[in-house]
KEZA-161339 format. One record per residue: x, y, z of N, C-alpha, C, O, CB in turn; residue in one letter. Coordinates in steps of 0.05 Angstrom, whole numbers, plus 5000, padded with zeros to 4 digits. Glycine has a CB too. Layout:
<rs>
XYZXYZXYZXYZXYZA;...
</rs>
This chain:
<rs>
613512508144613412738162613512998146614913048127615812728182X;611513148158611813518141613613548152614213498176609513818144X;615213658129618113888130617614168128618714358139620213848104X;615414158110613814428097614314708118614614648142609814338095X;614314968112614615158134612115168140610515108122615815438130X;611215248165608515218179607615558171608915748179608715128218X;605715598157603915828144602515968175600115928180601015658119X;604016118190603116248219602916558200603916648179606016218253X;600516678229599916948229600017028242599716848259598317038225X;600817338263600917438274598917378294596817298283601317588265X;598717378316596717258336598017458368600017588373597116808338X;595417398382595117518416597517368428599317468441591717428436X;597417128424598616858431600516708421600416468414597216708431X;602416878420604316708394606216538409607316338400606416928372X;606516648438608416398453610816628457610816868462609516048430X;613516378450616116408447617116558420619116698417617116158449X;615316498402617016678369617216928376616017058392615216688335X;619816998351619817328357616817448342615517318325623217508339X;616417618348614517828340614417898320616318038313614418008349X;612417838301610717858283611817678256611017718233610318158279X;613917418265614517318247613416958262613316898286617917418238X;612516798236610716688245613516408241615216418223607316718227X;613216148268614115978273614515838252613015868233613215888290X;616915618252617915468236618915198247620615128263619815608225X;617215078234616914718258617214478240616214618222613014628277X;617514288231616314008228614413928240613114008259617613838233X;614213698221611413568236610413548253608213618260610913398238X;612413418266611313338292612013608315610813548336612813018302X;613313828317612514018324610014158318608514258335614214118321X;609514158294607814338288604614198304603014368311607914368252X;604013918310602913798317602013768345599713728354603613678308X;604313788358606113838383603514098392601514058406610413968375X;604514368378603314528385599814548379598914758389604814698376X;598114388366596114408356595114238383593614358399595914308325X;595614098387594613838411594313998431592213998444596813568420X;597214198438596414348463595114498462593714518483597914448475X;594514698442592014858446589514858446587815018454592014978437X;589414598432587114418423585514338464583514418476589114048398X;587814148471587714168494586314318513584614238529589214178497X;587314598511587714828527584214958530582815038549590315058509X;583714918497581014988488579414828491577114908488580615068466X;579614668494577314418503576614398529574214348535578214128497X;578814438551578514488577577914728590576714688611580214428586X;578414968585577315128589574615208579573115318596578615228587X;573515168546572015278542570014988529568015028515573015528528X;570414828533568514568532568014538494568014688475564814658553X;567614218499568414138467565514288452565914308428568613718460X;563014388461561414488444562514728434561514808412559014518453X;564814918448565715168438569115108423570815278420565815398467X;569214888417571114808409571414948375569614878359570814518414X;573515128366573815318342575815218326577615178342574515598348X;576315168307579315028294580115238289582615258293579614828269X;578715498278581315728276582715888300584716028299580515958258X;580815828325581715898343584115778357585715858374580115918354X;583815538344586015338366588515408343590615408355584914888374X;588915458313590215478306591615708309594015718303589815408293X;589615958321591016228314592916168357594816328362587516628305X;592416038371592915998395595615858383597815968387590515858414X;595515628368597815518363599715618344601615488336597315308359X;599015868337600716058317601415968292603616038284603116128327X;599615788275599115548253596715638231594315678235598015248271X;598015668211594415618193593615378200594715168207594215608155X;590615488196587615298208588915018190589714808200583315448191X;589015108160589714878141591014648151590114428143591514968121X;593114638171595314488184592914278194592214088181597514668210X;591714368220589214258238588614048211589813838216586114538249X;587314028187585713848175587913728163587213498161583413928159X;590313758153592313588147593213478167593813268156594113678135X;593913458192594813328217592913148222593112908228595313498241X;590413308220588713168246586213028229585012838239587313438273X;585413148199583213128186580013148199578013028194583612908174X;580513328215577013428225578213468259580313398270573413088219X;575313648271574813628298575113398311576813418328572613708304X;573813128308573412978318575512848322576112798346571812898310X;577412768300580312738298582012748322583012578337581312938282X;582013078319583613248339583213178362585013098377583213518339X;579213228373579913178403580312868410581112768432577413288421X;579912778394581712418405584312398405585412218418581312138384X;585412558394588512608386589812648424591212518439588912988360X;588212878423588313018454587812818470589712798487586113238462X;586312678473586212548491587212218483586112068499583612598502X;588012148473589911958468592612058478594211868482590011898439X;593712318484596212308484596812378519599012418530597512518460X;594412378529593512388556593812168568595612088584591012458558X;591312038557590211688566592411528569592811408590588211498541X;594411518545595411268544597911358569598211198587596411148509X;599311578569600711698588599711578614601011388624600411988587X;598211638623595811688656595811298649596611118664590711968651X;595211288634594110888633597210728641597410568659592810718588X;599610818624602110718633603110798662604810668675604010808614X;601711058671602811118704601410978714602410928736602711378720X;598110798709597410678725598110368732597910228752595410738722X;598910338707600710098704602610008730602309878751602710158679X;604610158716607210178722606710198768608210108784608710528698X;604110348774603610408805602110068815602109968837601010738810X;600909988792599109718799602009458798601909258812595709648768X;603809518782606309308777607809348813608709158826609109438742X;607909598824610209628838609309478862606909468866611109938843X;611309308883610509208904610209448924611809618931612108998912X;606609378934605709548949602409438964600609368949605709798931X;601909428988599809428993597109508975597709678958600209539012X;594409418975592009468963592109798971592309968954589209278975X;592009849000590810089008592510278998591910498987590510109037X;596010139003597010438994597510458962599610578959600010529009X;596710398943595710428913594010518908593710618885595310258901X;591610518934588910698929590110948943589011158934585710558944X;591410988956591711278967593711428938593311648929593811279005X;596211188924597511358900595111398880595311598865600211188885X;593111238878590811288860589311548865588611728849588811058862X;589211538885587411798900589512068893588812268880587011748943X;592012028904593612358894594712408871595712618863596112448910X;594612098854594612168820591112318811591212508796595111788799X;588912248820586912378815586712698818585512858804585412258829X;588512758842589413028853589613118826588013248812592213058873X;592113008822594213028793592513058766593513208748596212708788X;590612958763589412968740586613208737585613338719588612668735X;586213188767583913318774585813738766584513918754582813188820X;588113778773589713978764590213998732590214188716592313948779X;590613778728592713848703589213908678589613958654595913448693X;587213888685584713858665584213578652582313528636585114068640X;586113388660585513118652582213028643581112988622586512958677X;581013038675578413038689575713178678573413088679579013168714X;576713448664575113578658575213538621573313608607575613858674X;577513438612577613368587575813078585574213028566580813358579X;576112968598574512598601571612618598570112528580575012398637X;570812758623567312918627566413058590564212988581567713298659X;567813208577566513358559567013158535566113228513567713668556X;568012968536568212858510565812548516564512398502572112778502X;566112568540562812378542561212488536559812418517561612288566X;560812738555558512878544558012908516555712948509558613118552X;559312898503559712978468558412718462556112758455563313028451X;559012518463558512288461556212288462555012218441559512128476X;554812368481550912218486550312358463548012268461548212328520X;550612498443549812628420550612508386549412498364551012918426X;553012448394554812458370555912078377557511998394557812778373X;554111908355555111668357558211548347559811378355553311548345X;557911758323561111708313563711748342565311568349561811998286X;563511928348564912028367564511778393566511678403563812338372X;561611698402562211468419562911228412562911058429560511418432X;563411168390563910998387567410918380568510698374562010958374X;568811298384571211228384572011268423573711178438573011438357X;569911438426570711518456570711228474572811178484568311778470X;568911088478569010878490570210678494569710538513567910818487X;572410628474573910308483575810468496577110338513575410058456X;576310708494579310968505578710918528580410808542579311358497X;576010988542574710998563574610668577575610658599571911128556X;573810498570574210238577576610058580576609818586572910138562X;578510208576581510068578581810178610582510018627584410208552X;581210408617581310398648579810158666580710068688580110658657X;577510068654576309888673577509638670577709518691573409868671X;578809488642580109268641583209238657584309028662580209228614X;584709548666586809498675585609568705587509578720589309638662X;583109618720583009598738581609258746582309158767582009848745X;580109138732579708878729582208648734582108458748578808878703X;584008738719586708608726587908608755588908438769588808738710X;587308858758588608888790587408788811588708708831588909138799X;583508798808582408788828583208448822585008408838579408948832X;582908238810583307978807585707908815585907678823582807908784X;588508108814590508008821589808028856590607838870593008158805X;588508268869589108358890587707998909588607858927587608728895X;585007978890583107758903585407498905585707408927579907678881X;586507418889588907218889590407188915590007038934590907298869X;592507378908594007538931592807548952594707568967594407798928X;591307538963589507588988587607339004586607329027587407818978X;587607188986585806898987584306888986583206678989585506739001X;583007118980579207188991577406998973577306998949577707588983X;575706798993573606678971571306828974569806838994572806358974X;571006998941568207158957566207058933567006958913568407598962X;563207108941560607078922561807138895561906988876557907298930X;562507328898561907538865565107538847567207448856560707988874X;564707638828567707538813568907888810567708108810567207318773X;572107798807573408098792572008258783572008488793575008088770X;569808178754569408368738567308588755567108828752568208238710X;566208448771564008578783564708808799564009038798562608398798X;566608658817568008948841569309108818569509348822571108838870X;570508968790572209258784570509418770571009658769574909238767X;568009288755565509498747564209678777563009898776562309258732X;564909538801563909748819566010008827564910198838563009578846X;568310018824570410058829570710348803570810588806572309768830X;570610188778571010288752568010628751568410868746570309938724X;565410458758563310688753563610908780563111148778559910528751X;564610748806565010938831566511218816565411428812567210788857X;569211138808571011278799569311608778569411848782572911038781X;567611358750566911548739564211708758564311938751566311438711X;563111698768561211818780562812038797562212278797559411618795X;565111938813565912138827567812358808568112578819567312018851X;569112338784569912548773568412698753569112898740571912488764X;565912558754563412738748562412898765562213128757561412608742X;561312838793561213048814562613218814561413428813561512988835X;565513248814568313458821568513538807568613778815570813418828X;568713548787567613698760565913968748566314158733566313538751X;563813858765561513938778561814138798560314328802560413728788X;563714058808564614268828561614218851560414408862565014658810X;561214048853559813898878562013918905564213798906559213528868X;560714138929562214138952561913838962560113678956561214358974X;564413808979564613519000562713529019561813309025567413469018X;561813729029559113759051556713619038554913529052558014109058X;556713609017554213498994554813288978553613098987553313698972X;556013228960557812958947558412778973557012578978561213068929X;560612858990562112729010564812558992566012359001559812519029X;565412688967567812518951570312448977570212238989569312748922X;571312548979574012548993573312359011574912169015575112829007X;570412379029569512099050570011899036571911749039566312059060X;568111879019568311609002570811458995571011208996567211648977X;572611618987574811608979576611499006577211259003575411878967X;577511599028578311559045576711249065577711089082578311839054X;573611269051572210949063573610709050573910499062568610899054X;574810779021575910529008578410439015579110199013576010548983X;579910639023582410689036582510459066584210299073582511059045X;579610519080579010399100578310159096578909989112577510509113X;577710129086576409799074579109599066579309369073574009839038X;580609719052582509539043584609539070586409379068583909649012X;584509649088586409569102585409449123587009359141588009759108X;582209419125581909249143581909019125583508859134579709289162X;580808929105581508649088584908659103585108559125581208679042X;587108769093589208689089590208619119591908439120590508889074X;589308719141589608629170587908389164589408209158588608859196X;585408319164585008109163586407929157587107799177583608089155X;587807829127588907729109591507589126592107359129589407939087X;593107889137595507809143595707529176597207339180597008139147X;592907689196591507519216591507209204593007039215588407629222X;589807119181588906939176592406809165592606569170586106979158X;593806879157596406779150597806739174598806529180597906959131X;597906879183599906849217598906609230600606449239599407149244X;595906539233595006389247595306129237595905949253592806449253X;595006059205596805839189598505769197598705539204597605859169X;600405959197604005849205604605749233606505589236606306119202X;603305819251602705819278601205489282601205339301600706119285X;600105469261598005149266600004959251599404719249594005119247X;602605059240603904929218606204859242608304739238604805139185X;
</rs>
């Protein structure tokens, strides 16, 4: 871990330090603060305008720090969004573990999206794909990050098919690839800033809502009528 004093300059943005004397952190502070501005600048101003001395003079840090922490751009914005992902991936966990109906997991799915759709989650995910169709190095770290959402929704949709008895045509992987690309398509639209009069997101959203609870009335019908013949 750096112990080292962090080499800051006077900046627009210095935060909390007193004035005109530049912050004093460890490592993992000093890091702490690079991620967030790093962050800050990626979502607002999109990873092609992405500046390392800018994010450093934001994080009140010589630039130098950025390539010792992070060793390059590319680094960094995975950094950023690793410390996002795996966060957002354990809340989804932890909502798919809890006992709860299909439907109402898609409605906590739906106002964690709220949640992410605020915090720039959404708009950080979109620009680092985009980066991607250009930059192979970069997809080829962006993608398995990106694909761990569809394997823990794979899990669920297979647990839900279990749970439910359903013998249907097609297997898990399929509904949760339909499930998994719905998702990305629709936080590509909103993004987009695509109105609901035109997209119709929020319909869609509220149709899946509908769907699972008529499966789950079904489900519970077809069980009652078991016990009843038992």
């Amino acid at each position: 871990m750096d112990k080292s004093p962090v080499q800051g300059r006077p900046t627009a943005r210095r935060g909390p330090h007193a004035p005109g004397k530049a912050p004093r952190a460890d490592g993992a502070s000093t890091r702490a603060l690079i991620l967030e501005a790093a962050r800050r600048r990626l979502v607002e101003g999109g990873y092609a305008n992405l500046n390392v001395r800018e994010i450093a003079a934001d994080a009140g840090v010589n630039h130098a720090l950025i390539g010792y922490h992070f060793h390059g751009k590319q680094q960094l914005v995975l950094a950023v969004l690793d410390e996002a992902n795996n966060r957002l991936l354990e809340r989804q966990g932890r909502m798919y573990d809890a006992s709860a109906t299909a439907s109402d997991k898609w409605r906590q799915a739906c106002d964690f999206y709220d949640d992410d759709l605020r915090s720039g989650f959404v708009k950080l995910l979109m620009e680092l794909m985009g980066a991607s169709f250009h930059d192979p190095e970069l997809r080829r770290e962006f993608t398995p990050r990106m694909l761990a959402w569809h394997r823990l929704i794979e899990e669920e949709v297979a647990e839900f098919i279990r749970a439910s008895g359903l013998k249907l045509p097609v297997s898990a992987r399929a509904i949760s690839a339909w499930i998994g690309w719905f998702w990305m398509g629709m936080e590509a639209s909103m993004a987009l800033d695509i109105p609901e009069e035109e997209g119709h997101q929020r319909e869609a959203l509220q149709a899946v809502a509908t769907l699972l609870r008529h499966v789950e009335r079904g489900t519970a019908a077809r069980r009652e009528s078991s016990r009843r013949r038992k």
